[in-house]
C-alpha positions in Angstrom: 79.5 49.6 98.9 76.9 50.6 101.9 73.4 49.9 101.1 72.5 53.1 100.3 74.9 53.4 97.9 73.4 49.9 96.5 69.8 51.5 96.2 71.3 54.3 94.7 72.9 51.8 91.9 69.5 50.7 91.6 68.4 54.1 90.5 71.5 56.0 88.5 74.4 53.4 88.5 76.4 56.8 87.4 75.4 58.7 90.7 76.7 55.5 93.1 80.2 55.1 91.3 81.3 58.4 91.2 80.0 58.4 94.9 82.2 55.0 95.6 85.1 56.8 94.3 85.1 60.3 96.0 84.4 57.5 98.9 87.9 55.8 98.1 89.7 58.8 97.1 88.9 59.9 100.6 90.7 57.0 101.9 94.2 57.7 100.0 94.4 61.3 100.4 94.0 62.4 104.2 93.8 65.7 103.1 91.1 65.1 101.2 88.5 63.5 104.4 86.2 65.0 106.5 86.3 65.7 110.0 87.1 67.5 113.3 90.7 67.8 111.7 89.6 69.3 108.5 87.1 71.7 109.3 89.4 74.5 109.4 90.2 74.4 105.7 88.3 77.4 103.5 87.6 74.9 100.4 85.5 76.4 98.4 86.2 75.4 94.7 86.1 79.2 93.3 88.2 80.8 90.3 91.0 83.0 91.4 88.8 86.2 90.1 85.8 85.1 92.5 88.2 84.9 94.9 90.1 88.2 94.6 86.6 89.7 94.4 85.6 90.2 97.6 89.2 90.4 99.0 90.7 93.1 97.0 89.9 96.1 98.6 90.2 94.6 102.7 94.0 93.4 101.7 94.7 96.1 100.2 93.8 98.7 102.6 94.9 96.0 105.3 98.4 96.0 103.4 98.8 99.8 103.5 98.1 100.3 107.3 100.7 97.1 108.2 103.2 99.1 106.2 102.3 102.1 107.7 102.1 101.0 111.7 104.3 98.3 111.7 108.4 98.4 111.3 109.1 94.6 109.9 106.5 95.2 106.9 108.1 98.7 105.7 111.3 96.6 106.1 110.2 94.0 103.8 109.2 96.4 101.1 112.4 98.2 101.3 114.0 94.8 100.9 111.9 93.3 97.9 112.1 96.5 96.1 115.8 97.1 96.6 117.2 93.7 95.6 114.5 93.7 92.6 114.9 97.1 91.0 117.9 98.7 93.6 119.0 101.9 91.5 117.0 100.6 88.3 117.2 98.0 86.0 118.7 100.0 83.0 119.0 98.6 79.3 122.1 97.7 77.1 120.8 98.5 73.2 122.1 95.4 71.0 120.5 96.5 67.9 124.1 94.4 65.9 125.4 98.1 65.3 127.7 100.8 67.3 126.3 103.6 65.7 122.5 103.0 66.5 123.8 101.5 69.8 125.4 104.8 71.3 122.7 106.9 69.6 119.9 104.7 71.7 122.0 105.2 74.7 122.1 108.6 73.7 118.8 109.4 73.7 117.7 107.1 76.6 119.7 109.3 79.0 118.2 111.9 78.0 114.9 111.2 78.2 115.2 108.8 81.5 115.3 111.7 83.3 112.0 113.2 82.6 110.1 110.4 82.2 107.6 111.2 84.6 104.4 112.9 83.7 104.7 114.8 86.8 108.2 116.0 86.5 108.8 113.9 89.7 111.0 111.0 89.1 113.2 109.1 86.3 112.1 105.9 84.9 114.0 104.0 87.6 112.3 105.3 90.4 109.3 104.5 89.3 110.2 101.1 88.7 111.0 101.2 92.4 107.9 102.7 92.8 105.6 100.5 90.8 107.2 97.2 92.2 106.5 98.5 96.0 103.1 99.0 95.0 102.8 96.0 93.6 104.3 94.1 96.8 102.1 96.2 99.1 98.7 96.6 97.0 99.3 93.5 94.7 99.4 95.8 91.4 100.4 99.5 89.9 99.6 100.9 86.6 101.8 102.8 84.2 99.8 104.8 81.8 102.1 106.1 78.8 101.4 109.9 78.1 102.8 110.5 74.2 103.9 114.0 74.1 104.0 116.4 71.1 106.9 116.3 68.5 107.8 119.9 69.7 111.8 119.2 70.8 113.5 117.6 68.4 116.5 116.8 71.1 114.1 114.2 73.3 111.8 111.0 72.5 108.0 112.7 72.9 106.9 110.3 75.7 106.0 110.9 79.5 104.6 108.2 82.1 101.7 108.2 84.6 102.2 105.8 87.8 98.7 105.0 89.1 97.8 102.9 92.2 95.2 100.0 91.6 92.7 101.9 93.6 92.1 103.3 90.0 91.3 100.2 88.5 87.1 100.7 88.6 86.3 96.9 90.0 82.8 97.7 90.0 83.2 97.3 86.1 82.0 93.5 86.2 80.3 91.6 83.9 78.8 92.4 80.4 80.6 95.7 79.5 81.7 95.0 76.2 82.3 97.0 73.2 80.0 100.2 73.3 81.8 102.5 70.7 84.8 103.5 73.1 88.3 104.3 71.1 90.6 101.1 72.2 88.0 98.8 72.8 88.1 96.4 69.7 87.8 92.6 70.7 86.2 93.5 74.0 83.6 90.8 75.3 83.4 91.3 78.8 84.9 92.9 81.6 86.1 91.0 85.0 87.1 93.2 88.0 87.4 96.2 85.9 89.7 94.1 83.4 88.8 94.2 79.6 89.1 90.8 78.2 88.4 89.3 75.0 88.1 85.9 72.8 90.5 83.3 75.1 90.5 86.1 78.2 93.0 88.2 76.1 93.8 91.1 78.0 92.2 93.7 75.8 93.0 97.4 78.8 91.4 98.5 81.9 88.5 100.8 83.0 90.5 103.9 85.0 88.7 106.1 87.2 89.6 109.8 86.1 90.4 110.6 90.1 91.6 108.5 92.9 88.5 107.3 94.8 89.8 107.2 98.0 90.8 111.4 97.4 88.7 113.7 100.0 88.6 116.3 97.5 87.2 113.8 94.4 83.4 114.8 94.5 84.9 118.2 93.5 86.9 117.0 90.8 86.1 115.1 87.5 82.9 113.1 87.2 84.3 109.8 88.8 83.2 107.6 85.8 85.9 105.5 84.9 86.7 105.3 80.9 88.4 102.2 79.2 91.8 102.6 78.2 93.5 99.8 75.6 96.1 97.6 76.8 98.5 99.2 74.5 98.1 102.4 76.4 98.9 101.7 79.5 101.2 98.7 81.9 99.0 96.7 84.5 102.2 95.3 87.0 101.0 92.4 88.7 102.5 88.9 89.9 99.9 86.6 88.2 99.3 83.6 90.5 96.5 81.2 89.1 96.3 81.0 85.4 93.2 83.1 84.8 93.8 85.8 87.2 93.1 89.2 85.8 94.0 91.7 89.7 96.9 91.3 91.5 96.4 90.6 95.3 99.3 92.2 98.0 102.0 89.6 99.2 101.2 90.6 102.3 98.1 88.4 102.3 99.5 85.2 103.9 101.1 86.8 107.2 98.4 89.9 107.6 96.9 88.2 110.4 100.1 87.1 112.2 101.6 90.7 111.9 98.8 91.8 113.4 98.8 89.6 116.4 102.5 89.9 116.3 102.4 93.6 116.9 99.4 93.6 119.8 101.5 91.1 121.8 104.5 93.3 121.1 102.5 96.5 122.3 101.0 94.4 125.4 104.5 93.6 126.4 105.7 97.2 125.9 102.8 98.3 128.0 103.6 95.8 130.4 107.1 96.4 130.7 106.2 99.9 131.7 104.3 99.2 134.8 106.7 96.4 136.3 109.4 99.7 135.8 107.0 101.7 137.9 107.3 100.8 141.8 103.5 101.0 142.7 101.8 100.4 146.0 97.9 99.7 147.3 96.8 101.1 150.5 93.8 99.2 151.7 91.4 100.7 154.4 89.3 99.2 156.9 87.6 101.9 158.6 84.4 102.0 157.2 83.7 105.6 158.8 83.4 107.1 154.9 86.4 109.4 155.3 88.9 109.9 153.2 92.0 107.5 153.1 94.4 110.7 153.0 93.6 114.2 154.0 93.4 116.4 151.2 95.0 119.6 152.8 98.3 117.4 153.2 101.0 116.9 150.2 101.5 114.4 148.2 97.3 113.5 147.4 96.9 113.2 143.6 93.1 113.1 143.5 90.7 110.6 143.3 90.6 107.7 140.5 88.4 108.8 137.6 87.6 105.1 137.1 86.8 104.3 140.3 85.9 107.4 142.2 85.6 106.0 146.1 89.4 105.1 145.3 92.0 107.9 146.1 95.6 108.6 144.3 98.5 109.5 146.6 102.1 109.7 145.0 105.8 108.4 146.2 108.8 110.5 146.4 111.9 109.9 147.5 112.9 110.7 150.9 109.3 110.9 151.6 107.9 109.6 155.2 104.0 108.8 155.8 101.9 108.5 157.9 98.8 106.0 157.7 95.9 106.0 159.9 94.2 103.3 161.8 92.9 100.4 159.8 94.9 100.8 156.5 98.0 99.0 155.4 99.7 99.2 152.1 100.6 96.6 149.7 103.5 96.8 146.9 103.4 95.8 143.8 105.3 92.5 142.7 104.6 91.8 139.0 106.0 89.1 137.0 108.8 88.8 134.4 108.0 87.7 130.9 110.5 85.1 129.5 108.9 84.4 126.0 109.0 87.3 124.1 112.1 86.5 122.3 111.3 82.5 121.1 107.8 84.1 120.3 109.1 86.9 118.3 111.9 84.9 116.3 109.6 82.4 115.3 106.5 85.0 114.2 109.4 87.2 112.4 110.6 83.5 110.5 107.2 83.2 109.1 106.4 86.3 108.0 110.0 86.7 106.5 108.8 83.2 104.6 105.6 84.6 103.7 106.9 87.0 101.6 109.7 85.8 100.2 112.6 87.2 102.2 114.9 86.1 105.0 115.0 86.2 108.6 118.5 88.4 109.1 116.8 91.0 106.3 114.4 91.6 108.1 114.8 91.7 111.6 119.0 92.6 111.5 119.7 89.9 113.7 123.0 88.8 112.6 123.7 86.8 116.3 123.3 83.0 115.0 124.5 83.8 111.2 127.6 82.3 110.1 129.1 82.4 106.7 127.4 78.8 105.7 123.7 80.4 106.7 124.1 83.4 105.5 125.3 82.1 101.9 122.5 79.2 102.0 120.1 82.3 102.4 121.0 84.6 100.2 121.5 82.0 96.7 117.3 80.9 97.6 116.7 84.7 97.7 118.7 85.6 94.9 117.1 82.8 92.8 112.9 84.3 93.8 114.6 87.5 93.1 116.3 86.7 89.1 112.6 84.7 88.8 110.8 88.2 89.6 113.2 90.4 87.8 113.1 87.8 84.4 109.2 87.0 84.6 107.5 90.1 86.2 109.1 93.3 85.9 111.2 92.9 82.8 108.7 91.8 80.3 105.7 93.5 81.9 107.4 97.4 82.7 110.9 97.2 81.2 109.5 95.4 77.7 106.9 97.6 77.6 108.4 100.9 77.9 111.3 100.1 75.7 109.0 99.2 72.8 107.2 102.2 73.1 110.3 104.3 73.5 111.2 103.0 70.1 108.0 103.5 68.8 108.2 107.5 69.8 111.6 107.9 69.1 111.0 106.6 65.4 108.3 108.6 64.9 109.8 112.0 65.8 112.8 111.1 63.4 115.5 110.8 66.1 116.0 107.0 64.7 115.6 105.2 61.6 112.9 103.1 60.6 114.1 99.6 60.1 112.6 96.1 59.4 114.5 94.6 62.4 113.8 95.3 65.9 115.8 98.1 68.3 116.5 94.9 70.6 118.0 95.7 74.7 119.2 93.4 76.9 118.0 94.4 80.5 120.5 95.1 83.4 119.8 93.9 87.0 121.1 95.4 90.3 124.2 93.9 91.3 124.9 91.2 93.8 127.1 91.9 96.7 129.6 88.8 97.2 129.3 87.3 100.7 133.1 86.5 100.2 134.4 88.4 97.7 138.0 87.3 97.1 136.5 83.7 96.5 133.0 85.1 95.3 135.1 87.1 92.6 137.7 84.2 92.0 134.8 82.2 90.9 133.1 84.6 88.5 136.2 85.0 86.4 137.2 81.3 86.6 133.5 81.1 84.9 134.3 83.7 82.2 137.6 82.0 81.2 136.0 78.5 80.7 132.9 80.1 78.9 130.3 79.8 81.5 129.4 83.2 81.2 130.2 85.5 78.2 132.2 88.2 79.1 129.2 91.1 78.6 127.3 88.4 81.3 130.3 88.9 83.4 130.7 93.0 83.2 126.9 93.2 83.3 126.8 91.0 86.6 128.4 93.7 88.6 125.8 96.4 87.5 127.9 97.8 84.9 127.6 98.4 81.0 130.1 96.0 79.3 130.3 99.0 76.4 130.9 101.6 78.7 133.8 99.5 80.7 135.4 99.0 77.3 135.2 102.3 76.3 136.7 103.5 79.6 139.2 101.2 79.8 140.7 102.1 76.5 140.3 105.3 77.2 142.4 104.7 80.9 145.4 103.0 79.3 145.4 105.2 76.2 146.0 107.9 78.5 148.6 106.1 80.8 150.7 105.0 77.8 150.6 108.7 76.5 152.3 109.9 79.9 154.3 106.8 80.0 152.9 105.1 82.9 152.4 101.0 83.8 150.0 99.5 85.9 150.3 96.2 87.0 146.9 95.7 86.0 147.5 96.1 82.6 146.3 92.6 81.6 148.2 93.7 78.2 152.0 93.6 79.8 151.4 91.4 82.8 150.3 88.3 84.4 147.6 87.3 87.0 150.6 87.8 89.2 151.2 91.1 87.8 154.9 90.3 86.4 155.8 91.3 82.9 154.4 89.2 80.2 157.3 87.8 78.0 156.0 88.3 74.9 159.0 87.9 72.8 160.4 84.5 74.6 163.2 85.7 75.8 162.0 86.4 79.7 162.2 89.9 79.8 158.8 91.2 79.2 159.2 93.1 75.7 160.4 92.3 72.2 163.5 90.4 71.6 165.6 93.2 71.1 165.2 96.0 73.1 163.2 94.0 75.8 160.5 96.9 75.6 156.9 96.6 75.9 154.8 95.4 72.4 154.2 99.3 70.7 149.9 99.2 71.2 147.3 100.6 68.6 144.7 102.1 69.3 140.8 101.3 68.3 141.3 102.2 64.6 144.9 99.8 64.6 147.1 103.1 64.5 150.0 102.9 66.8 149.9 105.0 69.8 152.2 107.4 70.3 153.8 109.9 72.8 152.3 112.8 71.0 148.4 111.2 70.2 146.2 113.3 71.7 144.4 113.1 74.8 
């Protein structure tokens, strides 16, 4: 302990041994000193909302114009959102019976198709919709629009995709409960977010219009309302516990996508004039006249920049003559060698910015192998399955199911029961790198119960109730018109040889060496004259 930390002991003992051990904590952690080295770091000690405050609107807007002006961030999008949502994460009803299975499935497809308020889009593409907003702007709202009981064919409920920009931020501070329908519980509002007792997400304040619109002054009065939380679906990726706005993924690499595409433009430009063949003529007759005389071809004019300067042009074939006193000079500009090593490792770290991988974004396949490529693609699909299962599913899949129910039991088209209309969510399939060793493996999984067989149907993108269906459907048909396949797991083996079912090698019965007759879903025999 230095002697001013000694008289401070004097003074408040407290004060000089918390000083002592910041003083010693300093010494363990070398992130932790101060210096030259460390005077870089933005260490603030803020709350994720105080941070967000201030930086909301810049990234976002920053976001938007990479995505527009710049090929590798509309490339990331299109990969995030593809491997996340692809043609839609779709649900398989497991309610424990058939009958209100197929009628769910019923009515789902029905009403998928027009679930957009704005007659637009299905449900699918907006959740390809809302999780590119959410990648590029940090967060999208869903807004659910209940309809009138006036068809009694489709579930009365529409949805509204909003961008955050209608989140009112300016909504900060004490705005608590004043009367508003939705509002109960509400204490305060953080960054237009209504929260109550523990920070309980209680809705949002919307903005009637978009604010960036041209047209907005002669719309609406732009005062934004408070809608409850069980009116509407706020899509963010939450990052600190606490954090009420979503900020865009493109935060970490917006400054070295920037720089990345200057020096990419610089090179561009540069590569343009070492493919012109330029010369100089220098003059030194200082009688003031002109270099070339203007009557004679090939004089361009003179340089707006620089107007005691004169521009001549070259063409081939072309002889000329120069006066006394001027010579002319060519051109001899230098290659550039590091554009590649500079561009590679720029494109690696915004790839690992945001979550993807160098091939996906760039398409350079030249240094890939099968070893990299499947090292690459099981970390991706793992951020992926955590996004799918911990983002989108519970916050937009969830959500919308529930209130699908909700509508659906309300206009009569279901039943009202005590237990829950429960769905297990389907995700995009994954492409196998390999796929005679890729597949190999899945159903070596489902034979030693790894995986249930639904897991195993589902994992290629498929309804396991619909495969069954159509499959029985398929060989009902084939063993009406007296057809085999030699996928008929029924009659053959892995090998696709006749099964000998009776033990006496020859595929059939022990009689007639024929097939086992096969029933059908109700265990009636099938026969030649069942219908189709």
């Amino acid at each position: 302990m230095n002697v001013l930390d000694r008289a401070i002991g004097w003074v408040a003992p407290r004060t000089a041994l918390s000083r002592a051990r910041a003083r010693h904590a300093l010494r363990i952690y070398e992130g932790a000193s101060v210096g030259r080295r460390a005077s870089s770091f933005k260490a603030l000690n803020t709350s994720a909302n105080a941070e967000i405050q201030g930086a909301l609107r810049p990234l976002r807007s920053r976001a938007r114009d990479l995505a527009r002006n710049t090929p590798y961030a509309a490339r990331m999008l299109d990969i995030i959102t593809s491997h996340v949502v692809g043609t839609g994460i779709t649900p398989i009803p497991d309610t424990g019976s058939d009958v209100l299975d197929r009628r769910l499935e019923d009515l789902w497809g029905d009403w998928e198709g027009q679930a957009d308020v704005t007659g637009r889009m299905g449900f699918y593409a907006m959740q390809a919709l809302s999780v590119r907003g959410m990648v590029e702007s940090g967060e999208s709202v869903i807004r659910f629009i209940d309809r009138p009981f006036d068809d009694p064919r489709r579930v009365p409920l529409q949805l509204q995709l909003l961008e955050s920009d209608f989140i009112d931020q300016w909504r900060d501070g004490i705005y608590g409960n004043d009367g508003q329908a939705g509002a109960e519980g509400l204490e305060h509002t953080r960054l237009g977010v209504g929260l109550g007792e523990y920070d309980r997400r209680i809705g949002l304040w919307l903005n009637p219009n978009h604010p960036g619109e041209i047209n907005t002054a002669a719309m609406r009065p732009g005062v934004s309302a408070f809608v409850a939380q069980n009116e509407l679906i706020h899509l963010f990726k939450e990052l600190r516990p606490g954090q009420v706005r979503g900020v865009s993924w493109f935060a970490p690499i917006l400054m070295t996508s920037r720089e990345l595409a200057d020096f990419l433009d610089a090179v561009n430009v540069k590569a343009r004039v070492e493919a012109c063949f330029s010369g100089f003529v220098t003059n030194n007759d200082d009688a003031g006249v002109d270099m070339f005389d203007p009557a004679r071809p090939g004089l361009a004019g003179r340089d707006g920049a620089n107007p005691d300067a004169q521009l001549t042009s070259l063409e081939p074939g072309m002889l000329k003559e120069l006066r006394s006193g001027q010579d002319i000079k060519f051109a001899a500009p230098t290659g550039t060698t590091q554009v590649e090593p500079i561009l590679l490792f720029n494109l690696q770290a915004m790839a690992a910015g945001v979550g993807c991988t160098y091939d996906q974004i760039s398409g350079d396949l030249r240094g890939a192998n099968f070893s990299s490529l499947r090292a690459g693609k099981v970390e991706f699909r793992r951020l992926t399955e955590q996004l799918q299962n911990h983002v989108v599913i519970p916050q937009v899949c969830n959500r919308t199911w529930d209130r699908f129910v909700s509508r659906a039991v309300l206009a009569g088209l279901l039943p009202a029961r005590a237990e829950p209309y429960r769905a297990q969510w389907m995700t995009p399939a994954w492409e196998p790198i390999n796929p005679n060793d890729d597949i190999e493996a899945d159903i070596k999984a489902a034979r030693t119960g790894r995986i249930s067989p639904q897991e195993y149907v589902a994992s290629f993108g498929n309804n396991w109730r619909k495969v069954q269906d159509m499959t029985a459907a398929f060989y009902k048909r084939a063993d009406r018109l007296g057809l085999a396949y030699d996928i008929d797991a029924r009659r053959t083996d892995q090998s696709g040889k006749l099964q000998d079912a009776g033990g006496d090698g020859a595929g059939g019965d022990p009689t007639g060496g024929k097939p086992k007759p096969l029933k059908d879903d109700f265990g009636e025999p099938i026969t030649a004259s069942a219908s189709n």
